[in-house]
C-alpha positions as CSV (number, residue, x, y, z in Angstrom):
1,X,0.0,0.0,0.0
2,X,2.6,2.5,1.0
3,X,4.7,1.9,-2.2
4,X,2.1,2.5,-4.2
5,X,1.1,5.6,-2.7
6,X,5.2,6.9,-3.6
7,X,4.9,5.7,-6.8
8,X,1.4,7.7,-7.5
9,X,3.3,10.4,-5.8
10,X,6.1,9.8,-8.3
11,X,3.8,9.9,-10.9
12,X,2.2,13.1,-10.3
13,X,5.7,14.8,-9.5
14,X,6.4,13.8,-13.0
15,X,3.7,14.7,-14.9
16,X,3.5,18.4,-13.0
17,X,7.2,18.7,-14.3
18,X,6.3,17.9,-17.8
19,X,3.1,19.4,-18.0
20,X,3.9,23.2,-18.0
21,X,7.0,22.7,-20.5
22,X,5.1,20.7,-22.9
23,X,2.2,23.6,-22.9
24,X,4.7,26.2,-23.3
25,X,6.4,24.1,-26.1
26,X,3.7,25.4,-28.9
27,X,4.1,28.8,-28.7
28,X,4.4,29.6,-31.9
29,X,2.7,28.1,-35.2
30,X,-0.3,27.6,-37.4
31,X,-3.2,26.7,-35.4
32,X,-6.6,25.6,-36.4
33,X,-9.2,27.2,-34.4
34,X,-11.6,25.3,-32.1
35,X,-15.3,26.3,-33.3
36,X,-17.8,25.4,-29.9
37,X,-21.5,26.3,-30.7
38,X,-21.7,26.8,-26.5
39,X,-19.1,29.3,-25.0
40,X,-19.8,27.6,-21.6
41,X,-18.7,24.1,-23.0
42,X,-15.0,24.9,-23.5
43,X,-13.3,23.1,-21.2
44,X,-11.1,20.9,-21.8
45,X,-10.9,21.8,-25.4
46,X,-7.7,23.2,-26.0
47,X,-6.6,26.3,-24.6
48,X,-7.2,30.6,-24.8
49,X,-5.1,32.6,-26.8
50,X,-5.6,36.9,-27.1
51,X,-4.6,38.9,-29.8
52,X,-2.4,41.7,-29.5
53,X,-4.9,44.2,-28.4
54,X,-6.9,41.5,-26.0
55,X,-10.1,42.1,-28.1
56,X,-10.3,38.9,-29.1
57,X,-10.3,35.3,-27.7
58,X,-9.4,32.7,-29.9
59,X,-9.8,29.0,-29.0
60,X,-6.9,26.4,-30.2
61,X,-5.4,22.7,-29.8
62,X,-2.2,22.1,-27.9
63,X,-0.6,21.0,-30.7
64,X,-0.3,23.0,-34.0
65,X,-1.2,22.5,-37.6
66,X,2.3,23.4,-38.6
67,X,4.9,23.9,-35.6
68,X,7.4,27.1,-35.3
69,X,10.0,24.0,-36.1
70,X,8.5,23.7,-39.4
71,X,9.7,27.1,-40.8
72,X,12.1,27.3,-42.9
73,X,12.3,31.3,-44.1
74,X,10.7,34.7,-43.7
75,X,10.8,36.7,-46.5
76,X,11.5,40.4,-46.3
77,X,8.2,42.6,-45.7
78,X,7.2,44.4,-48.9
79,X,4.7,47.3,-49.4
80,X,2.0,47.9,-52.1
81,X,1.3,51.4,-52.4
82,X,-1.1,50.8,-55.2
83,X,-3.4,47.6,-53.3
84,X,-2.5,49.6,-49.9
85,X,-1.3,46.7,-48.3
86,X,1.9,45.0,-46.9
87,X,3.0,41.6,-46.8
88,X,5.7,38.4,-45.4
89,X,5.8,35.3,-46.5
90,X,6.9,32.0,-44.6
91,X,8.2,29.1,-46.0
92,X,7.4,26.0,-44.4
93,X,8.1,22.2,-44.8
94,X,7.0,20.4,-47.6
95,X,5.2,18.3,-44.8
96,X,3.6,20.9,-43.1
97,X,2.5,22.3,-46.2
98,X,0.9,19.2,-47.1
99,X,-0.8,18.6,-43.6
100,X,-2.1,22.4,-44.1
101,X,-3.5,21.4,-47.4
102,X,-4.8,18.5,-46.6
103,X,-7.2,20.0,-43.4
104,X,-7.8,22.6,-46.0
105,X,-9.4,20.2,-48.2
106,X,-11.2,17.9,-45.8
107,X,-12.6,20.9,-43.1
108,X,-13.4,23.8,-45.5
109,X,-14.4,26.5,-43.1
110,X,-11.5,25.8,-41.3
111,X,-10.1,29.2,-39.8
112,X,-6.3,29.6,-38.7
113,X,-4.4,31.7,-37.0
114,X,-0.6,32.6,-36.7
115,X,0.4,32.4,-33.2
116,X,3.8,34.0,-32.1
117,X,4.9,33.8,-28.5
118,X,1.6,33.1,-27.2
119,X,0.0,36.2,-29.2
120,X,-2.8,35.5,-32.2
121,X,-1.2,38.1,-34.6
122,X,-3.8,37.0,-37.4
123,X,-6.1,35.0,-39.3
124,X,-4.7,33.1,-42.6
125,X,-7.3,32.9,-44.7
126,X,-8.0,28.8,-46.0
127,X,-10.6,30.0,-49.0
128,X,-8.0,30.6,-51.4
129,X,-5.4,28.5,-52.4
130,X,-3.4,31.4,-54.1
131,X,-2.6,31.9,-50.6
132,X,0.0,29.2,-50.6
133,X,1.6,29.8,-54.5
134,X,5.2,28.3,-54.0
135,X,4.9,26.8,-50.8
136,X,5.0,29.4,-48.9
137,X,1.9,31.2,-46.8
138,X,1.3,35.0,-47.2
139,X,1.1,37.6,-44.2
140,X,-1.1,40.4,-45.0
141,X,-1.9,43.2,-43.3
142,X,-2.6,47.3,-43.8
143,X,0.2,49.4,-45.6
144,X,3.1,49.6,-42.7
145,X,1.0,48.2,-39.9
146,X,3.0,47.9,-36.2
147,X,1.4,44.6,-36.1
148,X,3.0,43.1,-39.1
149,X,6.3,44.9,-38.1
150,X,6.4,43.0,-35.0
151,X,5.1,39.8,-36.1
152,X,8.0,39.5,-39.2
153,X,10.5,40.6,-36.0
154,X,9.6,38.0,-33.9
155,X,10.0,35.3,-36.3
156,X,13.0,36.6,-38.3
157,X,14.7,36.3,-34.8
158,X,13.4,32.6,-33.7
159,X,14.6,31.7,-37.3
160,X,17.6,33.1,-36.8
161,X,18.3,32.0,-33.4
162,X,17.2,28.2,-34.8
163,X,20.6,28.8,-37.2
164,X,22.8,29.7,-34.7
């Protein structure tokens, strides 16, 4: 009896160690967002992310559509005067491509979402798929928007950081 008790006690130790690394592991990524017709009824699902401005909640899996380790390049920003918009791409793996594609195809009103560090920076859009010409998946926001500044940051640096 009492060496079961340490080894349940041994067991819980261990999963309360790997349980807060392994949630912080998927901080960045595509993520598929968790439609629930009753707001009440989200437990359990998956967990809360926030935009940048905290206006709005977003509901996602613990484990991404395409994982941060999946990127392979973030091109340079560029800016459209004409369309008034600007725009980053980033490469991914042919494999994550393929998964994305593949959800795509079999859930069409799938939304995603970008997450970086914990932080919804914005929707990708799954209508279209001119949105993933060459492999890669397009970043669009406003002409010279903060947001997309920051976002392109963030990720240029884990990418580089991944190099190093």
């Amino acid at each position: 009896m009492k060496t079961s008790r340490i080894i349940l006690l041994v067991i819980l130790i261990c999963l309360a160690h790997t349980l807060p690394v392994h949630a912080q592991e998927h901080t960045t990524g595509i993520f598929a967002i968790i439609q629930i017709e009753k707001k009440g009824k989200t437990k359990g699902y998956g967990r809360r992310v926030f935009n940048r401005s905290h206006r709005e909640r977003f509901l996602i899996p613990e484990q991404p559509l395409i994982a941060s380790a999946e990127f392979k390049a973030v091109s340079e920003i560029t800016h459209e005067l004409r369309t008034m918009i600007s725009y980053f791409s980033i490469t991914v793996s042919t494999d994550g491509l393929a998964r994305l594609r593949n959800t795509i195809q079999a859930l069409t009103d799938t939304e995603l979402v970008l997450l970086i560090d914990n932080t919804v920076f914005g929707r990708i859009s799954s209508k279209s798929e001119n949105d993933f010409l060459n492999d890669k998946i397009t970043i669009v926001s406003p002409i010279k928007d903060a947001d997309l500044q920051w976002a392109h940051e963030k990720l240029d640096e884990l990418l580089k950081a991944r190099q190093q």
